[in-house]
C-alpha positions as CSV (number, residue, x, y, z in Angstrom):
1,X,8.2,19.9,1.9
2,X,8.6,19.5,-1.9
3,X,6.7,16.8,-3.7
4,X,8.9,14.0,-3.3
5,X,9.0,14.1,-0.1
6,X,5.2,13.9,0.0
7,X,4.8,11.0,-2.7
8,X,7.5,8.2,-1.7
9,X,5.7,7.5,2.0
10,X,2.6,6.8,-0.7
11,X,4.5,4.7,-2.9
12,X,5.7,2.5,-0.2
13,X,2.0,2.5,1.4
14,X,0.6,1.1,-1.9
15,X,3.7,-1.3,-2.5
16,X,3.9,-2.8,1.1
17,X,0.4,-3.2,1.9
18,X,-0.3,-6.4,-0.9
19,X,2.8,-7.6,0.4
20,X,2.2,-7.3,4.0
21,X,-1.7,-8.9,3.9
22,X,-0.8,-11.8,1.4
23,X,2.9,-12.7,1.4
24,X,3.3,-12.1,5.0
25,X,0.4,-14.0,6.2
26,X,1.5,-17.1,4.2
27,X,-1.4,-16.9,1.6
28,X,1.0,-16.7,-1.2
29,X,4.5,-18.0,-1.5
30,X,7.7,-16.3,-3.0
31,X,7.2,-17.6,-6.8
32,X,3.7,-16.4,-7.0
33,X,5.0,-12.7,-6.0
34,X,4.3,-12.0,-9.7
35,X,0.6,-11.5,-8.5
36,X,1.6,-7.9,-7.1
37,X,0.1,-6.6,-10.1
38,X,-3.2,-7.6,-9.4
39,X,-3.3,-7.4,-5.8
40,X,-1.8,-3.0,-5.4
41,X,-4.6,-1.7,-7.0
42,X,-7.2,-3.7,-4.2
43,X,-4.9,-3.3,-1.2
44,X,-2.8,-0.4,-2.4
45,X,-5.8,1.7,-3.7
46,X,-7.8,1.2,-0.3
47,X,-4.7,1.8,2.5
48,X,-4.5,5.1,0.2
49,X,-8.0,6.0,0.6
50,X,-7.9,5.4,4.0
51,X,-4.5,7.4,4.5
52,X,-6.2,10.5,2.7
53,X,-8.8,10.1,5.0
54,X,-7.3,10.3,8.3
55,X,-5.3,13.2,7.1
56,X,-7.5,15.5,5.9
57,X,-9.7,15.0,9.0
58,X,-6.6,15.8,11.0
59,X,-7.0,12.5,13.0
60,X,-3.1,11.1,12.7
């Protein structure tokens, strides 16, 4: 598996997870997407954390 292949599933982790927990739940409407920015570093940063976790414990 080259290192592609190992980053984009990150990528999309740290992109979709602000989108999924503001946008999604309707505490944020479509002009204020700008706010991305500031909210994949908190959201991003922490499902990516958590995703290093559970693999290198072998748990998913």
């Amino acid at each position: 598996m080259n290192t592609l292949q190992r980053i984009i599933p990150a990528l999309i982790l740290l992109f979709i997870s602000p989108l999924i927990a503001e946008f999604l739940l309707g505490d944020f409407n479509i002009r204020q997407l700008g706010y991305l920015g500031i909210f994949i570093p908190l959201y991003g940063a922490s499902a990516l954390f958590i995703r290093e976790i559970v693999r290198r414990t072998r748990r998913g």
